[in-house]
C-alpha positions in Angstrom: 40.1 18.4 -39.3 40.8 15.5 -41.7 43.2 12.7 -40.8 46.8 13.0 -40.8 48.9 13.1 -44.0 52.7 10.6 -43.9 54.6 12.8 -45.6 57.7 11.6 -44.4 58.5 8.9 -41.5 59.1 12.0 -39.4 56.4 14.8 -40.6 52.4 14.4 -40.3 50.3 17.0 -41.8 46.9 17.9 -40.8 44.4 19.6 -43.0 40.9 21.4 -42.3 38.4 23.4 -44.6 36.6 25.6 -42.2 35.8 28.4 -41.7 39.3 28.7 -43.8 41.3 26.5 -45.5 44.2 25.3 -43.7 47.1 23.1 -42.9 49.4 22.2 -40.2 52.7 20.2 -40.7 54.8 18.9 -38.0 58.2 17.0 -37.6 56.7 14.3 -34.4 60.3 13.9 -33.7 61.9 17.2 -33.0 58.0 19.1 -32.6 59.1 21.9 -35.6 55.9 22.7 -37.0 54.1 25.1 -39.1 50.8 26.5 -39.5 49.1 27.8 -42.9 45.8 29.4 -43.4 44.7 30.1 -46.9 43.5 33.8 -45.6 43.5 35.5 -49.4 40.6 33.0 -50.2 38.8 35.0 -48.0 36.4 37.9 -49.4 35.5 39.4 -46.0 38.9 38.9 -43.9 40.3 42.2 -45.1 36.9 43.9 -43.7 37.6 42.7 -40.0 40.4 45.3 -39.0 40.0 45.4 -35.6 43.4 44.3 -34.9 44.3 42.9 -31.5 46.2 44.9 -29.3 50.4 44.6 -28.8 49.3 42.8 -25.5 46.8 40.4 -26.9 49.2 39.4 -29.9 51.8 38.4 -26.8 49.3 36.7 -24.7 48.4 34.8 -27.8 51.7 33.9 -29.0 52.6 32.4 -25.3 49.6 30.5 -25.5 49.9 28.9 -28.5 53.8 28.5 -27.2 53.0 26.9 -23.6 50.5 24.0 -25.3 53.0 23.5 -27.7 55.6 22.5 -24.8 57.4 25.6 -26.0 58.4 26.8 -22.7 61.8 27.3 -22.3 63.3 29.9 -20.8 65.5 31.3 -23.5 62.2 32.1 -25.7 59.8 32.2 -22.8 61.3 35.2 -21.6 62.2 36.9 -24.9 60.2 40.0 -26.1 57.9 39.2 -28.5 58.4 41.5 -31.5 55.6 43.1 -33.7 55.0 44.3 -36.6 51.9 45.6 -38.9 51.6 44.4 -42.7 48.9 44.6 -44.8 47.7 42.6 -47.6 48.6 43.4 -51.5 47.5 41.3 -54.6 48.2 38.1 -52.3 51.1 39.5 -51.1 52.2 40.6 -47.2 54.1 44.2 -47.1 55.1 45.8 -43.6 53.1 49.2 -43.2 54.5 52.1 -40.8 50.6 52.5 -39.0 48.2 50.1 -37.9 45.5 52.4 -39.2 47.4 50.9 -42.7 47.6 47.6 -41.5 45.3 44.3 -42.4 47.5 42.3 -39.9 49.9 42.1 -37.2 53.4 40.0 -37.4 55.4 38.9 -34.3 58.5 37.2 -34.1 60.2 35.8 -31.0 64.0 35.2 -31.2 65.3 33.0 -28.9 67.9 35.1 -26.0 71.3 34.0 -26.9 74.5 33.3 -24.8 75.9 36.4 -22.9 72.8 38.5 -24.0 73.7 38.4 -28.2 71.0 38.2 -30.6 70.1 36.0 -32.8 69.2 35.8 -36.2 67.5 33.1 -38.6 68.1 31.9 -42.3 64.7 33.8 -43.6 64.8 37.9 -43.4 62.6 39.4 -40.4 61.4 35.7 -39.4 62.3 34.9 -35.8 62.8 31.3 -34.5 58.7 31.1 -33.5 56.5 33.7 -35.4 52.6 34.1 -35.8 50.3 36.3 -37.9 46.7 37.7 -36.6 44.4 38.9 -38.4 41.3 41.4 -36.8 38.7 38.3 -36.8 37.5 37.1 -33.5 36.1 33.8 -35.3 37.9 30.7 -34.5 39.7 29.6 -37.2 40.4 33.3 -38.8 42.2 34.8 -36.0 45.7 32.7 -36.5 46.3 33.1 -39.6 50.1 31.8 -39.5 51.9 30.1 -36.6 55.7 28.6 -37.2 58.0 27.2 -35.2 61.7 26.4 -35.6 63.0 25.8 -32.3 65.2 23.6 -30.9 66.4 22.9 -27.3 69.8 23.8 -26.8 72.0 22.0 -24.2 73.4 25.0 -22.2 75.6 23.3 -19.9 77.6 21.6 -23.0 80.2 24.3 -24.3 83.3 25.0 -25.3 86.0 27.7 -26.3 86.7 27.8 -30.0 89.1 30.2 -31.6 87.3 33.0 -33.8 88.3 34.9 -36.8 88.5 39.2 -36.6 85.3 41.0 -38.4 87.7 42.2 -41.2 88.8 38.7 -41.9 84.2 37.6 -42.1 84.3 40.7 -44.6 86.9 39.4 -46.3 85.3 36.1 -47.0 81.9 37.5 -47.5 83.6 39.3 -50.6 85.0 36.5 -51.9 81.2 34.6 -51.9 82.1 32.3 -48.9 78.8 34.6 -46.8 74.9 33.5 -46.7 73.0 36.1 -48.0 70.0 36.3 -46.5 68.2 39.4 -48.0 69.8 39.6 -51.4 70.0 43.4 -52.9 67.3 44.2 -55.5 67.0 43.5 -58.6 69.6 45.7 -60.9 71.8 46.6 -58.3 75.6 44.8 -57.9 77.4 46.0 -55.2 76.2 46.6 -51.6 77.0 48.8 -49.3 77.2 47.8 -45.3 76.6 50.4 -42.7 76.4 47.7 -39.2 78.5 44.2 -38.5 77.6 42.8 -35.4 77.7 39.3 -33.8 75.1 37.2 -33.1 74.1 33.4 -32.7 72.7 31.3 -36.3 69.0 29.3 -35.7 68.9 27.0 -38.2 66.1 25.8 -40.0 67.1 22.2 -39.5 68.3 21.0 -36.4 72.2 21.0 -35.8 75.2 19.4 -33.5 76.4 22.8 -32.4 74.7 26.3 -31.6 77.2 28.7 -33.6 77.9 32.9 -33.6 78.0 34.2 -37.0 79.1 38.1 -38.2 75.9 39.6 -39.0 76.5 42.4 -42.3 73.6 45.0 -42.7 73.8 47.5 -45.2 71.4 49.6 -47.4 68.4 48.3 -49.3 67.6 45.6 -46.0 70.8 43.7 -47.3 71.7 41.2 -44.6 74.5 38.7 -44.7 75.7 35.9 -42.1 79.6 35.0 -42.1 80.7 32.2 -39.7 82.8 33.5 -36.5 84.4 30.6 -35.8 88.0 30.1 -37.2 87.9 28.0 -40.7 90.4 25.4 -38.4 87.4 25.0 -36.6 85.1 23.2 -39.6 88.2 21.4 -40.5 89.4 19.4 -37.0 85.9 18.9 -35.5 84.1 15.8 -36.5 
């Protein structure tokens, strides 16, 4: 591992060369970090496709979690969810089998107030995921590890009012929406099939933990709407 890189007054980043290149960047202040392992420089990697099983991944992933002080209870008991992907020109696309698969994905989103879910800026990326690959050399096993958490204060809260979900839809067609997973390329107009409501991680840290409209519609469109009433944004300081 060589030295740590200042990249800002508030983010190191470490870097290593064996037995893959990697990197791991960290904020020292809030303890977001991200790990990166250049896996596609790899010419044997794809050959090692013994794949962990669902129960290793999880063991892993709380691992990793518990020496990285991540043990809070509202991710520490949340179900880890997995997925298999496999490897394409560089590229990582989900596959329906793990006989398909190269690697396994799992996400862990954090259990939000009242039993809601809760969804992040990035499409299928939970607030901590990780990526294993079928190596059992040091190294080459974690191929990706990220986390976005941030503590929330639940004894701090308070009743806001909130808008109806025809009113979110409303402002999503009028452009005031986050699109999250944007429709493909030559197609205009999206059609939404499920609105639910859930609770917004953000990528940077943030004063208030906020519920959001979640729009899911054909083609893996997703779109977030604030759920709090516009009066809301405009009185609080």
């Amino acid at each position: 591992m060589f030295p740590p890189e200042k990249v800002s007054n508030d983010v190191y980043r470490w870097r290593r060369s064996t037995p893959l290149a990697a990197s791991l960047e960290m904020n020292i202040i809030t303890g977001v970090f991200g790990l990166e392992v250049d896996w596609a420089s790899s010419v044997t990697l794809l050959d090692k496709r013994e794949l962990p099983t669902p129960d290793t991944v999880r063991a892993k992933t709380r691992e990793v979690m518990r020496q990285s002080g991540i043990i809070q209870a509202d991710v520490a008991t949340a179900e880890p969810e997995l997925t298999y992907v496999r490897a394409l020109a560089g590229e990582i696309r989900p596959v329906s089998s793990l006989s398909e698969a190269d690697f396994v994905r799992v996400n862990i989103y954090r259990v939000g107030p009242q039993g809601l879910p809760t969804v992040t800026s990035l499409p299928d990326e939970g607030v901590i995921s990780a990526m294993y690959s079928g190596s059992q050399v040091s190294g080459e096993n974690i191929l990706e590890f990220r986390s976005q958490y941030y503590p929330v204060d639940w004894k701090t809260f308070h009743t806001y009012p909130m808008i109806f979900p025809n009113t979110a839809f409303d402002l999503l067609k009028a452009g005031e929406g986050f699109i999250v997973s944007p429709l493909p390329s030559g197609k205009s107009k999206a059609t939404i099939r499920n609105v639910y409501l859930a609770y917004y991680e953000p990528s940077t840290a943030q004063n208030y933990y906020q519920p959001v409209y979640v729009f899911e519609g054909d083609d893996s469109f997703r779109a977030l709407v604030p759920a709090l009433h516009p009066q809301v944004f405009s009185t609080t300081p």
